[in-house]
C-alpha positions as CSV (number, residue, x, y, z in Angstrom):
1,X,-6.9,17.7,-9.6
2,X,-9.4,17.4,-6.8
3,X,-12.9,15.8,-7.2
4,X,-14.6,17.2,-4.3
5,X,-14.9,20.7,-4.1
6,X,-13.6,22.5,-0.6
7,X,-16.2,23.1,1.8
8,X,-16.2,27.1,2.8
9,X,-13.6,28.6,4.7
10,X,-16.2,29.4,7.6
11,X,-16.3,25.4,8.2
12,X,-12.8,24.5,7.6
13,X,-12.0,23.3,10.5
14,X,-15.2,22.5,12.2
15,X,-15.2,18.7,13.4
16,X,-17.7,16.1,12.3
17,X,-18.7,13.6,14.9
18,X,-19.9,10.1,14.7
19,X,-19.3,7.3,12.8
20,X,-19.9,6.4,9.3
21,X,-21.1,9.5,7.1
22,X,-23.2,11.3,9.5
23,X,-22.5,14.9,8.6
24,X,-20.9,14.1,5.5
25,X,-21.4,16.6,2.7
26,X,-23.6,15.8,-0.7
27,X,-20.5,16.0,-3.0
28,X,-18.9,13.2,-0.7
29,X,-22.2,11.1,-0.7
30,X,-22.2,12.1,-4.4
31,X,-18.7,10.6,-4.6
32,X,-20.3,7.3,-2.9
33,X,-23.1,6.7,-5.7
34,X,-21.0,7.6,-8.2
35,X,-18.3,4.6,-7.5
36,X,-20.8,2.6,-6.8
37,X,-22.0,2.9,-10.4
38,X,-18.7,3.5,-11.9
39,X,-18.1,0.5,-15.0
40,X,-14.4,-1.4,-14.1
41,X,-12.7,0.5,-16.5
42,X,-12.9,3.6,-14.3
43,X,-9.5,5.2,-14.0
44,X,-7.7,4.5,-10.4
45,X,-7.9,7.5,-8.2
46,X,-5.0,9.7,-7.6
47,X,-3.8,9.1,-3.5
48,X,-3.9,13.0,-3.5
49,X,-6.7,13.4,-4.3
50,X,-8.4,11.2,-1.9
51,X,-6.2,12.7,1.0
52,X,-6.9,16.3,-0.3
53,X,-11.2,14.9,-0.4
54,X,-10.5,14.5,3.7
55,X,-8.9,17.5,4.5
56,X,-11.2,19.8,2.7
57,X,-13.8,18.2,4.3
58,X,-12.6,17.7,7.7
59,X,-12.4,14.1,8.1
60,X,-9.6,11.7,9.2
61,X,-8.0,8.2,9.4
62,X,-5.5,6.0,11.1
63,X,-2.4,4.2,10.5
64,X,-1.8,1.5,12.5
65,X,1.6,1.6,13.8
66,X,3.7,-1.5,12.6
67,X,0.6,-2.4,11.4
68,X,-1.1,-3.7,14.7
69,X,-4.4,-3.2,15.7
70,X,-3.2,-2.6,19.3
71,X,-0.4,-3.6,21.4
72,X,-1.0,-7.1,21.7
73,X,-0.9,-8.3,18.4
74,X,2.3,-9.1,16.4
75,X,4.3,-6.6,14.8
76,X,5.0,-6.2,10.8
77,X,2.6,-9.2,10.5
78,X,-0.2,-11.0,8.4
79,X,-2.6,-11.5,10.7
80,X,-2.1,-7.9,12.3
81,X,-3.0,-6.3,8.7
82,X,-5.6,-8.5,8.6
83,X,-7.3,-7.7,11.6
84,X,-6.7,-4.2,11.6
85,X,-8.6,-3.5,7.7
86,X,-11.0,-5.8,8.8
87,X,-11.5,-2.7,11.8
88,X,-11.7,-0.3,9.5
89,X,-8.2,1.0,9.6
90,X,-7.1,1.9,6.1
91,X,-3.4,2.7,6.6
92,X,-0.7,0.3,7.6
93,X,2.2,1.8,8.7
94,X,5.3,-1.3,7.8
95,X,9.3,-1.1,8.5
96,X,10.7,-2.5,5.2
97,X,14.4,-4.2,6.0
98,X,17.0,-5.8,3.5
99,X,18.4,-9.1,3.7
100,X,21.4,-9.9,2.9
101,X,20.8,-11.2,-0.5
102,X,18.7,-8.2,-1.0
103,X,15.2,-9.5,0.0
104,X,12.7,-6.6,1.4
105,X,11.4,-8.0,4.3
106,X,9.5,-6.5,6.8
107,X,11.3,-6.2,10.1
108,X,11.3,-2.9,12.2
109,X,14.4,-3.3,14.4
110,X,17.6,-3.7,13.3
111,X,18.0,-7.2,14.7
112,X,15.7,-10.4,14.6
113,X,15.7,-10.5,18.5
114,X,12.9,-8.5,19.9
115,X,10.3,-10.0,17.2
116,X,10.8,-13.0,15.9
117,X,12.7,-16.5,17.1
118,X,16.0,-15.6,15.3
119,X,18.9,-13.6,16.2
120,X,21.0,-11.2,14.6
121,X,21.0,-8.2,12.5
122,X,18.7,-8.5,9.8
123,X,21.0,-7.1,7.3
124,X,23.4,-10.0,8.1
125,X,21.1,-12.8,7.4
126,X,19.5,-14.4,3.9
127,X,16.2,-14.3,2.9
128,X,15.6,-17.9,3.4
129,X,17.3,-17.8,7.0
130,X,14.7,-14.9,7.9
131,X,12.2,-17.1,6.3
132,X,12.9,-19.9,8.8
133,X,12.4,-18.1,12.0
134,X,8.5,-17.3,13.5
135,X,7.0,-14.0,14.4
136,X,6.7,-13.3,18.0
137,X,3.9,-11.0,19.9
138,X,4.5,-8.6,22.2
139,X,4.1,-10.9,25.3
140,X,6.6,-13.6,24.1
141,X,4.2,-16.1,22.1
142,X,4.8,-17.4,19.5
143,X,2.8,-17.5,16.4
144,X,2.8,-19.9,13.5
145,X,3.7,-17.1,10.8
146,X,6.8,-16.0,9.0
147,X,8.5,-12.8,8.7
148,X,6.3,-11.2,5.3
149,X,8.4,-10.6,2.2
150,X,7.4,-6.7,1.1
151,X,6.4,-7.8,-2.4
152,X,3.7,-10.2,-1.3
153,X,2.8,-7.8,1.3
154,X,2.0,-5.6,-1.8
155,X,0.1,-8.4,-4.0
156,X,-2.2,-8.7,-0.6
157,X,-2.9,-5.1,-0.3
158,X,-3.9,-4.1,-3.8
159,X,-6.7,-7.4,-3.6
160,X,-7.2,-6.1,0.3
161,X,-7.7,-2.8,-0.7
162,X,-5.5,-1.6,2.1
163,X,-2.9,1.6,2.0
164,X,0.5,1.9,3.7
165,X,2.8,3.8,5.2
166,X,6.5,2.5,4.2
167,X,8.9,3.5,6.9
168,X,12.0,2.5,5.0
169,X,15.3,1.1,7.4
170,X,18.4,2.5,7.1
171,X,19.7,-0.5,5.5
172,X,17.5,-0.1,2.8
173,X,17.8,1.7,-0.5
174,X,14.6,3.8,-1.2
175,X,15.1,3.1,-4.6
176,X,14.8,-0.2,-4.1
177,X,11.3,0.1,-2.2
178,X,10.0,2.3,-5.1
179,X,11.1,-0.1,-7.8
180,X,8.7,-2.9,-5.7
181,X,6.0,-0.3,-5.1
182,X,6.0,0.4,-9.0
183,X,6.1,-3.6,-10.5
184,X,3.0,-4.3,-7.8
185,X,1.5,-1.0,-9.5
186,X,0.6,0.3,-5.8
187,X,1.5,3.8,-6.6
188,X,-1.6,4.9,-5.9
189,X,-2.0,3.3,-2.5
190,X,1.4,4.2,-0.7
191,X,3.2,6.9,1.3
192,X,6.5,7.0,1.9
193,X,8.1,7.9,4.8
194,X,11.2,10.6,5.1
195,X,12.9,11.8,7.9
196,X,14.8,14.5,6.2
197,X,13.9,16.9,3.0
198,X,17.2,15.2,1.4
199,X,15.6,12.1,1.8
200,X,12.1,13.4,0.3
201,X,13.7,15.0,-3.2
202,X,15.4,11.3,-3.5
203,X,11.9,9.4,-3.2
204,X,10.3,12.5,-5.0
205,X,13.0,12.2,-7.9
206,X,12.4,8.3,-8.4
207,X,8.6,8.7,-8.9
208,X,6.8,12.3,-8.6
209,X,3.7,10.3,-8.6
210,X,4.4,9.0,-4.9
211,X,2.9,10.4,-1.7
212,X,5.7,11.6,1.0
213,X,5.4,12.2,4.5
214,X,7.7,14.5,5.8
215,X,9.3,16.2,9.3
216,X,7.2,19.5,9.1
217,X,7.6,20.4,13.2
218,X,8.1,24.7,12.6
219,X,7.1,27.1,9.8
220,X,10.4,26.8,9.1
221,X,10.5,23.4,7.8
222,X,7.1,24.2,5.9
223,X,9.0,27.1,4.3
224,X,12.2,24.9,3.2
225,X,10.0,21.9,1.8
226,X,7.7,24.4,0.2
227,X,11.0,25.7,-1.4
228,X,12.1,22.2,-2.5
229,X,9.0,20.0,-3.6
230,X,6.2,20.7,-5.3
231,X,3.4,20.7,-1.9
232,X,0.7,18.3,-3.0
233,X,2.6,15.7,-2.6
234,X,3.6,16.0,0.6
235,X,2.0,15.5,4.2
236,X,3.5,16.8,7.1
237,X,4.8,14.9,10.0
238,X,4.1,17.1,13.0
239,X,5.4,14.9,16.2
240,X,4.2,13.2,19.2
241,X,3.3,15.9,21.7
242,X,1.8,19.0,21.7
243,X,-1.1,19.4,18.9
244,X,-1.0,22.8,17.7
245,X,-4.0,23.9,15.9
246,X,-2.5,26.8,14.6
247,X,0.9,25.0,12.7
248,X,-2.1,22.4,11.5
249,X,-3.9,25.1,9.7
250,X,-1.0,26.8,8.6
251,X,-0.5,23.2,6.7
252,X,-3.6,22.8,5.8
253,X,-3.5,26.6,4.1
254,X,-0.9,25.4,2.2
255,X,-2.1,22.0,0.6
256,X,-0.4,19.7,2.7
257,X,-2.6,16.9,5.4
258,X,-1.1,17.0,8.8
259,X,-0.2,13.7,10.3
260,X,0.1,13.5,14.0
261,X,1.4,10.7,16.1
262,X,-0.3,9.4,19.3
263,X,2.2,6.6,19.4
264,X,5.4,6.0,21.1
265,X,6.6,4.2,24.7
266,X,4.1,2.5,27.2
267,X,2.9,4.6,29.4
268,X,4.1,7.7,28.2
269,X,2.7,8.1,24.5
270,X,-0.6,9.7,24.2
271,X,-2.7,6.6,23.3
272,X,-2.5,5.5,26.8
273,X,-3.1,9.2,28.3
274,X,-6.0,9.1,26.0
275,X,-7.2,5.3,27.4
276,X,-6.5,6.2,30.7
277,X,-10.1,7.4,31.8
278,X,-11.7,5.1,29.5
279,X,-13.4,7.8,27.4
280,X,-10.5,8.7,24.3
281,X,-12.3,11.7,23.1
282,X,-9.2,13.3,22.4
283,X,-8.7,11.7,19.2
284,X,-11.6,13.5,17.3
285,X,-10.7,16.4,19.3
286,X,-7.6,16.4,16.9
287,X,-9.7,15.9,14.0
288,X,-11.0,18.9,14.9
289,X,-7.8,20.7,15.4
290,X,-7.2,19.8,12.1
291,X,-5.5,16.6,12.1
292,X,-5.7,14.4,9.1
293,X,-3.9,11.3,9.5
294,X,-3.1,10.0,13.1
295,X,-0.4,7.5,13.5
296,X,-1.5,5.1,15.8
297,X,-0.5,2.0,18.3
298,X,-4.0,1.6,18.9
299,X,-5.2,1.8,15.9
300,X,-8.4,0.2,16.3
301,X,-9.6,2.5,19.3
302,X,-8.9,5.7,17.4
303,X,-10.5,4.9,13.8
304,X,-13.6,3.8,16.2
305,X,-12.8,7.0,18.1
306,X,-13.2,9.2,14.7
307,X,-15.6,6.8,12.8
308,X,-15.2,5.9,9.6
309,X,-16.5,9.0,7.7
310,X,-12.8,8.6,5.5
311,X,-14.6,6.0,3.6
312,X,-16.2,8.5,1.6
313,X,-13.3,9.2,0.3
314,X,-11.7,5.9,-0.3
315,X,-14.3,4.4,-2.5
């Protein structure tokens, strides 16, 4: 059930500029006063709900990629999430690894090598020996901070009031990340990521509550997943190149928020085609197109990019 009631058809896709609320509807500001007011005991808001409040009222946000807030800054870490809600970035996209022992730990590549001080698959070591190495930026430094155990990750965020984006490794057993998403009651403030329809029914079947983002790339895939899973709790995954307005509404018709990724290698993904004249428009131009969620490596420059109209729907 949606609080907010859609905006008419004729502005569905019309884009909202600036930052803040400026052109944000009554019912949103409504919304606003009304959590404002609202006694503790107020029941938690469904996460569909506050995605389907942004679509049907053409607004957007960000997930930081890895969780930085740009390229510079450590990957999967503490003081990345930090500084990236402290933006105004809501999401937090996170690579959730297993030890060996089990542990979920937060590690995107498959070894230790590339982002931290240790070596070595991540699979093959213990919790403690992960523990015991030091996070690494992007330029070689090295920080004083641990690889983050998903668990506390989750304690931080529901006090933080930040959301994720679980992009679970193959080493790791989704049942597993929904069993830690459950006992930190974060239900509410997750996605998880899926690469395949298989893999959405298996998330889907361990808690219909859950948010999934799956590959929608055709009408085709729309078609299949419509088949398979009930639509509002999906969004769709549309790719790295080529924004297509009309596959976005088609999406959009159907119930389900388009994400869209601006991420991907140096020099190549379309963050830096969009930094390269120093004027990244193009981001609210995809809000316009009817973008909902755009997965980011520089995260911070896009949420300014859009503004921060989401908030009226993350109260």
């Amino acid at each position: 059930m949606t609080i907010l009631k859609a905006p008419s058809s004729r502005s569905q896709f019309r884009h909202r500029p600036g930052p803040g609320l400026r052109g944000t509807s009554r019912p949103l500001l409504l919304l606003l006063v009304l959590a404002g007011c609202a006694p503790k005991t107020t029941p938690t808001v469904d996460l569909a709900t506050r995605l389907d409040c942004l679509r049907q009222h053409n607004l957007a946000v960000v997930a930081a990629h890895r969780g930085q807030p740009d390229q510079r800054a450590a990957e999967n870490a503490m003081s990345s999430f930090t500084a990236s809600l402290a933006a105004g970035v809501p999401f937090l996209e996170i690579d959730v690894a297993t030890t060996r022992d089990g542990a979920l730990v937060l590690m995107h590549d498959d070894t230790l090598d590339r982002t931290t001080t240790g070596t070595g698959p991540t699979a093959s070591r213990t919790l403690a020996e992960v523990e015991a190495v030091k996070l690494k930026r992007p330029d070689g430094t090295v920080l004083d901070e641990r690889v983050p155990r998903f668990p506390d990750v989750l304690e931080w965020g529901r006090s933080a009031r930040a959301y994720f984006e679980l992009d679970v490794k193959r080493t790791t057993k989704f049942a597993d990340v929904v069993s830690a998403v459950k006992a930190a009651r974060m239900e509410d403030r997750v996605l998880v990521v899926t690469y395949t329809l298989d893999d959405a029914k298996t998330v889907h079947a361990l808690d219909p509550r859950l948010m999934i983002s799956v590959t929608m790339e055709k009408p085709d895939d729309l078609a299949a997943v419509r088949a398979a899973l009930p639509l509002d709790r999906l969004l769709g995954w549309t790719g790295t190149a080529n924004p297509r307005q009309a596959f976005f509404s088609a999406l959009r018709a159907a119930g389900v928020e388009p994400i869209f990724g601006t991420l991907g290698r140096a020099g190549v993904r379309l963050d830096d085609v969009y930094a390269s004249d120093g004027n990244p428009s193009e981001y609210r131009d995809l809000v316009g197109l009817g973008v909902v969620m755009i997965a980011s490596d520089a995260a911070v420059v896009a949420q300014r990019t859009i503004g921060t109209g989401y908030r009226a729907c993350f109260q």
